[in-house]
N, C-alpha and C positions, 0 to 999 in steps of 0.2 A: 673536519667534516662539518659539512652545514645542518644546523640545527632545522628541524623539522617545525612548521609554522603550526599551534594547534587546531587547524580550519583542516589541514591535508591529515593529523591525527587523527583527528576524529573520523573524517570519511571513513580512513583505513580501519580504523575501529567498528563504526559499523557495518562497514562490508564482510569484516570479518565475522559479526555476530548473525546477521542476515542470510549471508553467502556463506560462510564457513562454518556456521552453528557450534563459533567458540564461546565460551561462558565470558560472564562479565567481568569476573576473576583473573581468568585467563588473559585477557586484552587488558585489562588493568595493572597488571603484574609484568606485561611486555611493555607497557610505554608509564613504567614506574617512575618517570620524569614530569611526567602529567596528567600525574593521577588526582591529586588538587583540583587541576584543572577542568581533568576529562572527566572526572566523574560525575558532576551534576551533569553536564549537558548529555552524556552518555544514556546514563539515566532518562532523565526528557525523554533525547531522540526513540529511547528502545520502548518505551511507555507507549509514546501516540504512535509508533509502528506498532506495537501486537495491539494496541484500539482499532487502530485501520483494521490489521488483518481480522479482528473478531467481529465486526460489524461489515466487512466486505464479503458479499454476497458470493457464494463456490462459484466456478463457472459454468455446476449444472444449472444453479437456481438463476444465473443471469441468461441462460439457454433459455430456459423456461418464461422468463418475463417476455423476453423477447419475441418468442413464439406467440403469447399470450396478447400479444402487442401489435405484432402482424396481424392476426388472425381477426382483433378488434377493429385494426383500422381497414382488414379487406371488407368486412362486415358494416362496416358505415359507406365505405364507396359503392356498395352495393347496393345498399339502400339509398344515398341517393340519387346512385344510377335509375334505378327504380322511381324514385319519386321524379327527376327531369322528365321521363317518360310517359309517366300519367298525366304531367300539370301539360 
């Protein structure tokens, strides 16, 4: 059987932490062949994903920018639809 490369472990590793919300334990203990390996980078990858996800805005509050952002820029074409019109 062909030996798995650790670039395709790891993906499988995080998909399965991400997607399958198995522990670090758990996927470390299944690829106990490259746990040396995987576990600094594991570590890494799963750090700056939950910083992503703690600083990435829900998709009500990006609703709401958005809204807040339309609404601005209908309010500037307005005004200077309004200002063409006087000068």
């Amino acid at each position: 059987m062909k030996e798995k490369k650790l670039e395709q472990v790891l993906e499988e590793a995080l998909s399965a932490y991400i997607e399958g919300g198995r522990t670090v334990e758990d996927i470390l203990r299944e690829h106990a062949a490259y746990h040396g390996r995987l576990e600094p980078l594991l570590s890494t990858a799963i750090g700056t994903y939950e910083e992503f996800q703690a600083r990435h805005p829900s998709t009500a509050a990006q609703q709401r920018g958005l809204a807040r952002f339309l609404a601005d820029a209908r309010a500037r074409a307005s005004l200077r639809s309004l200002a063409r019109k006087a000068g």
